[in-house]
N, C-alpha and C positions, 0 to 999 in steps of 0.2 A: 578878595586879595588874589591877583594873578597869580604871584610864585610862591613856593612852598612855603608856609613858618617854617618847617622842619623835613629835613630827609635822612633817614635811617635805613643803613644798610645793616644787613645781616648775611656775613657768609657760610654760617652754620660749622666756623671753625676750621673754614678747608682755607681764605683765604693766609697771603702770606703777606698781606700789607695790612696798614692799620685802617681798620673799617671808617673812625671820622675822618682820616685824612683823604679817603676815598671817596668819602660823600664831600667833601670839601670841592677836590677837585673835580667830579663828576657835577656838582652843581656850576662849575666854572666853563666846563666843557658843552655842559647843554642845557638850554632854552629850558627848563622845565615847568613851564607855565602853560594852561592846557594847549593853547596856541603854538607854542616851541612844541610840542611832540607831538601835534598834529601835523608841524610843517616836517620835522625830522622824518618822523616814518611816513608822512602821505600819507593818512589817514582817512583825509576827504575822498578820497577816488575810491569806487564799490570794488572792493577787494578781498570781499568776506564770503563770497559764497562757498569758497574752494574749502574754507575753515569747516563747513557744512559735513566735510567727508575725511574721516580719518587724522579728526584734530587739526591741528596746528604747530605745535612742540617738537623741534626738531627738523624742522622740513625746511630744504635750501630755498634763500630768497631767488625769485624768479625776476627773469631779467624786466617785467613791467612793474612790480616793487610789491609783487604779491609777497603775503609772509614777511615784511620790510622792518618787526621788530625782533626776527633770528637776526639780522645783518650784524655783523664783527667790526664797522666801520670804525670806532672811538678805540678799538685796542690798541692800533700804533699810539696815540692820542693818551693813551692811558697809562702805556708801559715809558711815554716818556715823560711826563707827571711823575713817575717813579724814579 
């Protein structure tokens, strides 16, 4: 099956929307079929070495799309869903 049976968010109580309706609309918003988040973040292009040194968690997306799933790109996208 390409796209999820199911997607479950959990925001550990910090968020301030309701977590189905978030997965509702984040399933609306993106591809998520392995295909859709491979094409989202560019996954295919070697962009993992850099992961190699000092993580990855936190570190700005660089302008060739290294680090491309920190990117904030779906917040407007998100906050207007709300």
């Amino acid at each position: 099956v390409a796209h999820p049976l199911s997607v479950y968010i959990d925001t550990q109580g910090t968020g301030r929307v309701d977590e189905d309706k978030l997965s509702d609309v984040l399933q609306q918003l993106v591809n998520l079929s392995p295909r859709g988040i491979r094409t989202h973040l560019g996954l295919n292009r070697p962009i993992y070495a850099r992961t190699s040194s000092y993580g990855h968690f936190g570190r700005t997306p660089e302008a060739d799309g290294g680090f491309s799933w920190e990117r904030t790109d779906l917040v407007d996208d998100l906050r207007g869903a709300f």
